[in-house]
C-alpha positions in Angstrom: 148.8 155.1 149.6 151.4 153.4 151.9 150.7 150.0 151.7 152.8 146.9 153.7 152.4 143.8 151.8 153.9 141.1 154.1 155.4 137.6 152.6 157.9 137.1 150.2 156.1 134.2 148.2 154.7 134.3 144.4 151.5 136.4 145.9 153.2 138.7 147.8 155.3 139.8 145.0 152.4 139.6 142.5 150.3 142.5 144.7 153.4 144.1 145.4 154.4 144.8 142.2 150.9 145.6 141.0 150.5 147.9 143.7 153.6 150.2 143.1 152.7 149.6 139.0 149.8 151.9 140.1 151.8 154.5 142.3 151.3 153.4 146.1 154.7 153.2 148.0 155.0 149.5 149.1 156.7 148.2 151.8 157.4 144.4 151.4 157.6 142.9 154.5 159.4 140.1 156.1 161.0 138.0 159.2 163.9 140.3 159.0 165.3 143.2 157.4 167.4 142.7 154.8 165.6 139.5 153.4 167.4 139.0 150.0 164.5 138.2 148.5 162.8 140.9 149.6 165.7 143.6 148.9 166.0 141.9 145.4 162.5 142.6 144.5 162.6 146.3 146.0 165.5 146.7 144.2 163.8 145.7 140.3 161.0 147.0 141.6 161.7 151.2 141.5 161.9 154.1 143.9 158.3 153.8 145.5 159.5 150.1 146.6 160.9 149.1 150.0 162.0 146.0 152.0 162.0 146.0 155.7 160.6 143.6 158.8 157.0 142.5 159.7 157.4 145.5 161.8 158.7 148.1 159.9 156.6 147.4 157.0 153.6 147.7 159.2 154.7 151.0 161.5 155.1 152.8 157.6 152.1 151.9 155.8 148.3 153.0 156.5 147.3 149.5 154.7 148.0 146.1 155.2 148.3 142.7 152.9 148.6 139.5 154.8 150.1 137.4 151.8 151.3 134.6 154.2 150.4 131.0 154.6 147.3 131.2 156.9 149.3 128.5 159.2 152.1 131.3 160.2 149.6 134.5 159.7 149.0 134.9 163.2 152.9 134.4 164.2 153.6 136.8 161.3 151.3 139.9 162.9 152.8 138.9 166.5 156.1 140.3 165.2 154.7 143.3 163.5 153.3 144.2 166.8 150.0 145.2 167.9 151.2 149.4 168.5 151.3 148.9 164.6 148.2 146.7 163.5 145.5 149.1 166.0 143.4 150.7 163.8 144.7 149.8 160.1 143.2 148.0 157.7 144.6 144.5 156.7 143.8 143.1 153.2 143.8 139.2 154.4 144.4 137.3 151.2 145.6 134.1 153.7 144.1 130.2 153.1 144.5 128.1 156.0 146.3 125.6 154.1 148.2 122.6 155.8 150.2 120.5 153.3 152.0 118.1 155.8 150.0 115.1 154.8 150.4 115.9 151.2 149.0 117.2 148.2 146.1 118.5 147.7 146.5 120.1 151.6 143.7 120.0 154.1 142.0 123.0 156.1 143.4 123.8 159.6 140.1 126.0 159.6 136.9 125.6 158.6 133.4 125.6 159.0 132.6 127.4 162.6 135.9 130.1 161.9 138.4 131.2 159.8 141.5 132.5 159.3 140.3 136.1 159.2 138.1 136.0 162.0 140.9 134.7 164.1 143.2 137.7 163.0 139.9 139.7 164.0 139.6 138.1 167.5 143.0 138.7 168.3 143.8 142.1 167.0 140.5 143.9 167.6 141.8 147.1 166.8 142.4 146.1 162.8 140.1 146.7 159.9 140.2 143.0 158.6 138.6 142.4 154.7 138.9 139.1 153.8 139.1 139.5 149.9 141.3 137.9 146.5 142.0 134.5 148.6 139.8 132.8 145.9 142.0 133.1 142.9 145.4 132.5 141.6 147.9 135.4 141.9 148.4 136.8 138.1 144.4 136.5 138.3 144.0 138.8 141.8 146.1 141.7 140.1 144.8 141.2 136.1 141.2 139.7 136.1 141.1 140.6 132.5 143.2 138.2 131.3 140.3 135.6 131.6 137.5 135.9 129.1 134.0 137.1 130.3 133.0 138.6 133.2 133.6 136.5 136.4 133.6 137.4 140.5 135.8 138.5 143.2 134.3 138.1 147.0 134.7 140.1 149.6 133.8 140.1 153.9 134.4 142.0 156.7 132.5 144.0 159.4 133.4 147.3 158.8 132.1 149.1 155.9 134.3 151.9 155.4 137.5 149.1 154.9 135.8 147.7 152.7 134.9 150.9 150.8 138.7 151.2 150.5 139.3 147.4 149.8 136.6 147.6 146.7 138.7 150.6 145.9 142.2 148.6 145.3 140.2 145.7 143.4 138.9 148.2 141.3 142.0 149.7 140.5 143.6 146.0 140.2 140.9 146.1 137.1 138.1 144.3 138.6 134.7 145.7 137.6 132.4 147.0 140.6 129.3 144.8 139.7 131.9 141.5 140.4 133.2 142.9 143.6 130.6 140.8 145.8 130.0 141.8 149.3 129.4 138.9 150.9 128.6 140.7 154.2 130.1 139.8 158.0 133.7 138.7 158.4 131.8 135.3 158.8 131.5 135.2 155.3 135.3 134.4 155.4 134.6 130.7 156.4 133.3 129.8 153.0 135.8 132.0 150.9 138.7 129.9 152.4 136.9 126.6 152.3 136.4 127.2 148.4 140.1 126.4 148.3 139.5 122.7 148.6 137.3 122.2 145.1 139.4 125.4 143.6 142.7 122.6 144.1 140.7 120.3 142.7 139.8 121.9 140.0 143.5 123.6 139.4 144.5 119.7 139.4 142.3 119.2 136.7 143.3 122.0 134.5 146.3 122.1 131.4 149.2 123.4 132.9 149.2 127.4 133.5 145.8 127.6 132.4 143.9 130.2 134.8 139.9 130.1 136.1 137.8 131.9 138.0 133.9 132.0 139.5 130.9 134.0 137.3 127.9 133.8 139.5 125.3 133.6 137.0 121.6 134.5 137.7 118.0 134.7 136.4 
């Protein structure tokens, strides 16, 4: 598959990378083309991996990864362009994280909407699947490095992208039973205000030491 992973950042390379591990051709996208980062990582990263512009990345691909800060994921897609958004699917792994104030960062939104939903609302055209926002990047793209079974969450309104969303998680390595449909993009309001307590418990953890969510039941 021709994927576009846009951002630069430690979880756009991390899905990137995984990605192309697998044998998709993967476009890393950013602001402009040419991005040293973004040439550099193309460059260790083999023949099926490419740097290019929001825009190019997303005119090439028949997927989309928003791996941006939810406070420039809007601005981001703007300078893809819509001509290349209509109709794709968009993996949104965004958290609406504002860290002006400090750390640990507040939402910029939460309870009645979302960072997906607004990507929804303004690109109606787009598949969005809000999905592996609720982990730490080595965790999205290697679940099994944590013990036990444990849960990855996924939303969106259309079933058939997230048919092919479950399909990338699964090939990531995580198990079908802990791929949990959450139902409507709604759903995305609660995955990104996990992040809060998920900072809070990251604060609380030995450094590098990774966790995750096992819903456990009767």
């Amino acid at each position: 598959m021709k994927i576009a992973v846009l951002g630069t950042g430690m979880v756009g390379h991390a899905l990137a990378g995984k990605l192309v591990s697998l044998g998709h051709e993967v476009i890393m996208g950013s602001r402009e083309s040419g991005n040293p980062k973004g040439e550099e990582w193309a460059r260790q990263a083999g023949p099926r991996a490419r740097a290019g512009s929001f825009a190019q990345a997303c005119a090439e691909s028949e997927l989309i990864v928003n791996a941006t800060p939810g406070t420039v994921s809007l601005a981001v897609l703007a300078e893809a362009g819509e001509a290349t958004l209509n109709g794709k699917i968009i993996l949104d792994v965004a958290n609406a994280l504002d860290g002006s104030s400090g750390f640990p960062p507040s939402l910029t939104v939460c309870n009645t909407d979302s960072i997906a939903e607004t990507i929804q609302r303004t690109y109606p055209e787009l598949r969005v699947v809000k999905s592996l926002n609720t982990v730490s990047a080595p965790v999205m793209v290697d679940p099994g490095r944590l013990p036990g079974p444990h849960d990855m969450f996924m939303a969106g309104n259309d079933a058939d992208a997230k048919s092919t969303v479950s399909g990338l998680l699964q090939e990531f390595g995580w198990a079908p039973e802990h791929i949990r449909d959450l139902g409507g993009l709604d759903a995305a309001r609660g995955m990104e205000m996990w992040l809060p307590l998920w900072l809070r418990i990251f604060m609380q953890q030995p450094k590098g030491k990774m966790f995750n969510i096992a819903i456990v039941s009767e």
